[in-house]
N, C-alpha and C positions, 0 to 999 in steps of 0.2 A: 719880596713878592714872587719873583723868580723863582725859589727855591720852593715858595708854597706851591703854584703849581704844577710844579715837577711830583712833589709830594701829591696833590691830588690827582695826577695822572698817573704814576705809580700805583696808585690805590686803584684807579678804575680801572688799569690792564688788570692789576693783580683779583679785582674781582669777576670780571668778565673772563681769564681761566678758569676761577673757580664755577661759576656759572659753566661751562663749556665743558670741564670735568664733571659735573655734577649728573649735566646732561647726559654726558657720555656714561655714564657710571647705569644710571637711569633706564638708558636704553638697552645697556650689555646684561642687568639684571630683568627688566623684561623679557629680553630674547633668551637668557639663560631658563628663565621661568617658564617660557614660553615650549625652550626645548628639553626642559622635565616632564610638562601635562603630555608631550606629544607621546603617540605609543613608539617603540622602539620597534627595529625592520622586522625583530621573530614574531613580537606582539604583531603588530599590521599581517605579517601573511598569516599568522594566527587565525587570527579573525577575517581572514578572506578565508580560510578554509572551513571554518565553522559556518562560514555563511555560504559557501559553496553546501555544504554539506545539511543545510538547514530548508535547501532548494532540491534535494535529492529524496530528505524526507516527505517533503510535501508531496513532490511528484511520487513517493510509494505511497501515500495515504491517498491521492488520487486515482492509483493503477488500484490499491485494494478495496476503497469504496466506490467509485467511481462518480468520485467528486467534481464540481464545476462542469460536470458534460463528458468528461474523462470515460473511456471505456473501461470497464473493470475486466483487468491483465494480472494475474494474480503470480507468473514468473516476471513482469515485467516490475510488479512490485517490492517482488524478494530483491531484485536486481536495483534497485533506488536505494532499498532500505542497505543493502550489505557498501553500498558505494557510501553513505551517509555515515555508516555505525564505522567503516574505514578510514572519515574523515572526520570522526571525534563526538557524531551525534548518539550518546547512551540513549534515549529514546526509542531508536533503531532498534534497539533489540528487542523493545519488546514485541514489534512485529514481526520480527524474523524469527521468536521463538512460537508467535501463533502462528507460522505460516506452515512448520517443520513439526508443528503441535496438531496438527488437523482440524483447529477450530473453525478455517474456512477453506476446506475441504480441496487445499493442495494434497496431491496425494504420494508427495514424498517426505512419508513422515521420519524422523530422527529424533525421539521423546528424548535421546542423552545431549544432543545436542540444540533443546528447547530449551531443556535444563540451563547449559553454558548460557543460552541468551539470556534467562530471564535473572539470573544470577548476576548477570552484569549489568542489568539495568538499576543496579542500586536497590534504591527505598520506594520505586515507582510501584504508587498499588495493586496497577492494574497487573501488573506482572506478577506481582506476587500469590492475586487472585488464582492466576494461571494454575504457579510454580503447588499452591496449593492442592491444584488439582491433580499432578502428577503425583505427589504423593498420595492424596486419596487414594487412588486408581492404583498406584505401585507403577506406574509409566515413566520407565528409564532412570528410577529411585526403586529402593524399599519402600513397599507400602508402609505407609503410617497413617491413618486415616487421623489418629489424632492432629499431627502437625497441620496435616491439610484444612481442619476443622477449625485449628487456631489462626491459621492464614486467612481462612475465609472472616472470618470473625475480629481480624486487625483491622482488615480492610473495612468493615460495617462501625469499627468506632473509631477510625478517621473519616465515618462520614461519607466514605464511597462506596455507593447506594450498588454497585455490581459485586458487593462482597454478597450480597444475598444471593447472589446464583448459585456460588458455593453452597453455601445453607440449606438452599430447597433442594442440592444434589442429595445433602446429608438428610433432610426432610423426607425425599422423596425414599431413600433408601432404607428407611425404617417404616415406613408406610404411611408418614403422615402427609397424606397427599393434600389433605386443607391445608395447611402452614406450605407445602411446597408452590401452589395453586398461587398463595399470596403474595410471595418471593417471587415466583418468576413476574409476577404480572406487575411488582412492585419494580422491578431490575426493567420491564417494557418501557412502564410510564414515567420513570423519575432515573433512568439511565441516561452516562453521556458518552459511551464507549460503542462502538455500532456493530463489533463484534460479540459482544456480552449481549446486546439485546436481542441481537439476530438470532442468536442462539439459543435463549429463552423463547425466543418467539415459534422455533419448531419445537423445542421438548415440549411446549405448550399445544403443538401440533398432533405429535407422537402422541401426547395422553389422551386426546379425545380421539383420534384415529384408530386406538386401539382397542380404548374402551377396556380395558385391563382395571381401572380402578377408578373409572368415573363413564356415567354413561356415556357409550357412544356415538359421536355426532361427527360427523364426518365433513359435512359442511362447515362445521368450525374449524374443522384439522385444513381445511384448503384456505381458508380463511385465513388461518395462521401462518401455513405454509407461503401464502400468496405474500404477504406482508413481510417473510423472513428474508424471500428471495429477492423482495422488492430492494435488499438492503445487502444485494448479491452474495447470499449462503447458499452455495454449491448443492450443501444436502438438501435445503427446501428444494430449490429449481428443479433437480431430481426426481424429489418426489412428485413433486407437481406434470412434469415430463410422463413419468412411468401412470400418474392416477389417470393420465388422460387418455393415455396407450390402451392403456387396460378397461378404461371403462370402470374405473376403483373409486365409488363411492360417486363419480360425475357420469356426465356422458359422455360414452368413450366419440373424441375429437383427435383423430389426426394431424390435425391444422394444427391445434394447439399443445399437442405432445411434443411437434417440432418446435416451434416457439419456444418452449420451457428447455428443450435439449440442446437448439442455436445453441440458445443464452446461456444455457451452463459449457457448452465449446468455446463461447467469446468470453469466459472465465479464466478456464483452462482450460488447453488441445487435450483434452483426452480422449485417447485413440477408441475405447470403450463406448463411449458419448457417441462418438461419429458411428461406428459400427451401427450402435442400434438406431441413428439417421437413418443406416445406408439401408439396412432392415427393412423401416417401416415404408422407402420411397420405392424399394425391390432392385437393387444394386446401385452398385457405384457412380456408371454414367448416367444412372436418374437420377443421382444424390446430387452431379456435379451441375446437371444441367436443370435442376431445380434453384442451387444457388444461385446460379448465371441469370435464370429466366427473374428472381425474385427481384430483381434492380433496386436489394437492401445494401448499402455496402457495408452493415453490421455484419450482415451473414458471410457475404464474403472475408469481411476482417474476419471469420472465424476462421472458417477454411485456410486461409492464409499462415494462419495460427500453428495450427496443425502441421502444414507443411515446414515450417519455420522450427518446428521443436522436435527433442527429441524425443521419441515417444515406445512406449513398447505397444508390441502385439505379440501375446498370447506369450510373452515372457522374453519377447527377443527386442533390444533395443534397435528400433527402425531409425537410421540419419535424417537430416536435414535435407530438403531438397527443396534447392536454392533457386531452383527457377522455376517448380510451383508456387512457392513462396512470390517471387516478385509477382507471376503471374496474375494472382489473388490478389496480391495488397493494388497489384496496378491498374484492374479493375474497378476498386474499392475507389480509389484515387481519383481517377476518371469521373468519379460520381461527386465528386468535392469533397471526399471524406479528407482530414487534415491528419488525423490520427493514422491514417495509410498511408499518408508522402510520407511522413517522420516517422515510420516503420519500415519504407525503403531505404529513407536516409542509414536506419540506423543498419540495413544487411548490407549497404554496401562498405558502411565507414567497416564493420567487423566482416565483411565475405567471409575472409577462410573461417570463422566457428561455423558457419552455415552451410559450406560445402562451396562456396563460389571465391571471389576474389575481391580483395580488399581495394576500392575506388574512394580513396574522399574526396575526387569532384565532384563524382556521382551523388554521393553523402551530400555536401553542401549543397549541389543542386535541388534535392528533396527536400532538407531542412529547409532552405530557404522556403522553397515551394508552401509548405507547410506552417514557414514562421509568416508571411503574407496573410495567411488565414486567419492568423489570430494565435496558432498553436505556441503556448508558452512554454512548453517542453522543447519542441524544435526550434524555438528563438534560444533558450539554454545551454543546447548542445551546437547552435550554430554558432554564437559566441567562443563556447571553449573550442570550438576546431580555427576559427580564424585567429585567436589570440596564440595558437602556437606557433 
């Protein structure tokens, strides 16, 4: 009897190792399993940079449409997109080949180095759309109107409805101004791309403004124009600006020639722009002392704008001046604009590009100031400055 339970004790140590191996086996193959699915340290920062870089996109498609309430910054946009396309977002290019493209009417154009972006955006249509049109045109390519024709026409049978822009170019330039008439107005109401329809929506402007090959209605042309600019295209606001100055086809309004010409300065500082401001208000310190009195702080974000960038006059590059610049945005600020502190934030985080001096307490203190607001831009950059 002795010996038998010696034996069945032997047996139940010997099972209850195995039990306790089994277990252990069990758990080292889960956590083994477990640290396969995980991503590895390149993978993880990987993908903290893509997603960094996926929040840089956004915020340039906010600076260039002026989306969610965003003011439409059309260098502030280039500057998201080239930080995003830096940190692996192909996407990116294709806005930084329209911005360098003239399609929304930056006016530092590089047609060879549109080319480079939209080449790199892969198989994206919309680029290709673009890249189409440089060849048409022979812009910073060999003209080949054929290739452009076939671009455009890729793009219409994968089904994206702005390859017809192309088309009505090619429509329009042979004279079939019915089949072009169709295209554009097909690319207005069945497009998802807002510079493609923008842009349809003035050449649609140009044709009845001109009246060149369809009667002249001019009331349409502001119609179109109003709608293009509503969707911040430089050259509609422009035009709309200059019809109103003049008295071109409306009644000539003051009031509202500055409106259209702000609005195309809170696009981009262009020193042109403001001139014929300073024009039509009869010098300078009525131009300065009309923004001041306007208690807009869009218009001052313009002015601000201006002083902030570098701009030329009459072919001479003018600098940054760094404390007109604050002056303006601190104004703007004053008034509760969010988009003005995280514009301070950002000349002080960079001073020396702006002609002043580099502070990022000062930075933080705006960001902050701004991320309070609600500003999701300045909650972004107040994060990367305190995580360093």
């Amino acid at each position: 009897m002795a010996i038998l339970a010696l034996c069945v004790a032997m047996a139940m140590t010997a099972c209850s190792e195995n039990t306790d191996t089994a277990e252990v086996e069990k758990t080292t193959a889960t956590a083994e399993s477990a640290e396969a699915g995980a991503p590895t340290e390149a993978e993880a920062e990987k993908q903290e940079q893509l997603a960094e870089a996926g929040q840089y996109y956004e915020a340039g498609r906010r600076n260039l449409y002026g989306l969610d309430g965003a003011q439409i910054d059309l260098e502030d946009a280039r500057t998201n997109f080239t930080k995003a396309q830096e940190l692996g977002n192909t996407d990116a290019n294709l806005y930084l080949g329209v911005l360098v493209d003239d399609w929304y009417g930056y006016p530092k154009k590089d047609y060879q180095q549109a080319r480079a972006y939209y080449e790199q955006s892969g198989d994206n249509p919309y680029a290709q759309i673009a890249l189409g049109f440089l060849y048409y045109y022979g812009n910073g390519v060999d003209q080949d109107m054929e290739k452009g024709k076939e671009l455009f026409q890729s793009a219409v049978d994968q089904g994206v409805v702005e390859g017809y822009y192309g088309l009505a170019k090619v429509a329009e330039n042979v004279g079939d101004i019915e089949t072009a008439l169709e295209h554009y107005n097909k690319v207005v109401e069945d497009g998802t791309e807002q510079f493609y329809i923008a842009s349809a929506m003035v050449y649609l402007g140009y044709i009845y403004e001109h009246g060149d090959v369809v009667e002249q209605d001019v009331a349409k042309a502001v119609g179109w124009y109003t709608k293009a600019a509503d969707l911040g295209n430089t050259d509609a606001i422009n035009s709309l600006g200059y019809m109103y100055a003049e008295g071109y086809g409306v009644e000539q309004d003051n009031d509202k020639a500055l409106e259209w010409y702000v609005k195309s300065l809170s696009s981009f500082p262009d020193y042109e722009v403001y001139k014929i401001i300073v024009d039509i208000l009869h010098g300078e310190d009525a131009a300065e002392k009309w923004f001041e009195e306007s208690g807009d702080a869009e218009k001052m974000m313009a002015l601000a704008e201006l002083y902030r960038s570098h701009y030329s006059d009459n072919g001479e590059q003018v600098l940054p001046d760094f404390d007109k610049a604050i002056e303006w945005y601190t104004k703007a600020a004053d008034l509760g604009n969010s988009d003005a502190m995280k514009m301070i934030g950002n000349m002080y985080k960079l001073g020396s590009l702006y002609g002043g001096e580099d502070d990022l307490e000062k930075a933080i203190e705006w960001y902050q100031k701004a991320a309070d607001l609600g500003n999701s831009d300045a909650q972004s950059y107040l994060e990367r400055l305190q995580g360093q």
